[in-house]
C-alpha positions as CSV (number, residue, x, y, z in Angstrom):
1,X,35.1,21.8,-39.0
2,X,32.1,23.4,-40.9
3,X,31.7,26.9,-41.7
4,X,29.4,28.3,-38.4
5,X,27.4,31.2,-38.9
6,X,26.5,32.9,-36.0
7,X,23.9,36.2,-35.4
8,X,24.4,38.3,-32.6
9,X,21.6,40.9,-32.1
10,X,21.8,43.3,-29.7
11,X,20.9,47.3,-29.3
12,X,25.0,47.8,-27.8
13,X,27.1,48.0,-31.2
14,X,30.2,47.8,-28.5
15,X,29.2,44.4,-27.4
16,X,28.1,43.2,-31.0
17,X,32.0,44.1,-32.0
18,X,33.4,42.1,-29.2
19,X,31.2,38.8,-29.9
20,X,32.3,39.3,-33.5
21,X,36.3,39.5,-32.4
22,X,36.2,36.6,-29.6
23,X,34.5,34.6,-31.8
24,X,36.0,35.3,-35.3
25,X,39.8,34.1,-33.4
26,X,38.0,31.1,-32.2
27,X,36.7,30.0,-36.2
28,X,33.2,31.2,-36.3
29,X,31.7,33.4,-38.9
30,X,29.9,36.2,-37.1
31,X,27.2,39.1,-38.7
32,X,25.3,41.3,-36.4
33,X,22.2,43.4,-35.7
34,X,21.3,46.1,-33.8
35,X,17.6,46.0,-34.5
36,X,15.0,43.2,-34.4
37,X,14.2,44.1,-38.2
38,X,17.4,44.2,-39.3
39,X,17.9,40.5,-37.7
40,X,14.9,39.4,-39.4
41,X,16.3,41.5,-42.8
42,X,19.5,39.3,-42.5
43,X,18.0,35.9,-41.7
44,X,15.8,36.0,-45.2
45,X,19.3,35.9,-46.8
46,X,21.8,34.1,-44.4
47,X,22.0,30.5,-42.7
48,X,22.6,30.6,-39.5
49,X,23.7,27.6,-37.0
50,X,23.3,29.8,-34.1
51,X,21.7,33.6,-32.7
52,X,23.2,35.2,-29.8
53,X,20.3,37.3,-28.9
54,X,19.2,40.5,-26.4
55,X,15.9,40.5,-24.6
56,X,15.8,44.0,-25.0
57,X,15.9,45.6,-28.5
58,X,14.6,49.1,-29.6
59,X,11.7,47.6,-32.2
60,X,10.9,44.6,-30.4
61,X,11.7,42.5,-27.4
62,X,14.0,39.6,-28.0
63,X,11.4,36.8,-26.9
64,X,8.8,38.0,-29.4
65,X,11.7,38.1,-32.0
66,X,13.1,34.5,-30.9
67,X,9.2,33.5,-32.3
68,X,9.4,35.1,-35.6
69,X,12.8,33.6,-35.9
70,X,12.0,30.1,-35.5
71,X,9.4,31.0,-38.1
72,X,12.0,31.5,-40.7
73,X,14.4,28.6,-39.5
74,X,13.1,26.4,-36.2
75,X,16.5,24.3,-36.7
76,X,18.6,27.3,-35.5
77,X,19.8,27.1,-32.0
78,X,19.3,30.5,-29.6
79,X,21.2,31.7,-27.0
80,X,20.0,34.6,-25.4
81,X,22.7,36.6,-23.7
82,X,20.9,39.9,-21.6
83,X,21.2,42.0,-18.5
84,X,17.7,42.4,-18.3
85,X,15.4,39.4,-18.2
86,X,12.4,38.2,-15.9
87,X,10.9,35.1,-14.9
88,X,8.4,35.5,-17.4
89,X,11.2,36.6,-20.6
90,X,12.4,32.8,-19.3
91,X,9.4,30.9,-19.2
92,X,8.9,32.9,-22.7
93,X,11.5,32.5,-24.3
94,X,11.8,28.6,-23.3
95,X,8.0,27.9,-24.8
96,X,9.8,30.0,-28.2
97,X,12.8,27.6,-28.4
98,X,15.6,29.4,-26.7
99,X,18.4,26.8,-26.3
100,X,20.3,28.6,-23.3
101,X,20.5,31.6,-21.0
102,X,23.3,33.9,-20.0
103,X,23.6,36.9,-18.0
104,X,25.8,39.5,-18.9
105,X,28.7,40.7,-18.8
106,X,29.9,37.0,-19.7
107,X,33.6,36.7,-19.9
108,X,35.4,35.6,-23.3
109,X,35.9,32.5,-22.1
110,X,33.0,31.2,-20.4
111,X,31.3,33.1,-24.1
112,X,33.2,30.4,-25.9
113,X,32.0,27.8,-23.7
114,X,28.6,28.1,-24.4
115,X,28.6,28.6,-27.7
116,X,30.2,25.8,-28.0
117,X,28.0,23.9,-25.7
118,X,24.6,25.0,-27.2
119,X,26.0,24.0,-31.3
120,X,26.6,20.3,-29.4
121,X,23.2,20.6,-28.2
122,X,21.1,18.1,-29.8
């Protein structure tokens, strides 16, 4: 399998370190950000195949950042993973290229499914 690189933003450094463990055991190469600008910061020097990714961020909410994003690489997939999302953060999102939606908490397994699931994604 190729090297993944996944980048999971979100403002709770507690849940950053357990995407970072489930996924490092399962093969996946993961960085992190707890900021929208320090997501952008990374993508200008990183490939990444996939961005887990908060609606709600302290500099910026996650749908505007999923724009900016796709600016600087439209072929990576998104997953956004929140607690906190409306009807209009979907319909946003969606129009911004979001691959997938998932509520949290989301258990380590049905986390590994989806990844999974959205990197097959077409």
């Amino acid at each position: 399998m190729a090297e993944i690189n996944i980048l999971a933003v979100d403002d709770e450094e507690f849940l950053l370190d357990i995407y970072r463990r489930v996924l490092d055991a399962n093969g996946y190469w993961v960085d992190t950000a707890l900021t929208a600008e320090e997501a952008l910061q990374k993508m200008k020097s990183n490939k990444y195949q996939l961005c887990l990714l908060d609606v709600t961020l302290p500099d910026m909410r996650g749908t505007e950042l999923l724009k900016l994003m796709h600016r600087i690489d439209p072929a990576m997939k998104v997953l956004i993973v929140t607690g906190d999302w409306s009807p209009s953060d979907v319909a946003s999102a969606r129009k911004n290229g979001a691959d997938e939606f998932v509520l949290k908490p989301l258990e380590r397994d049905a986390l590994i499914d989806t990844v999974e699931r959205v990197l097959k994604q077409g």
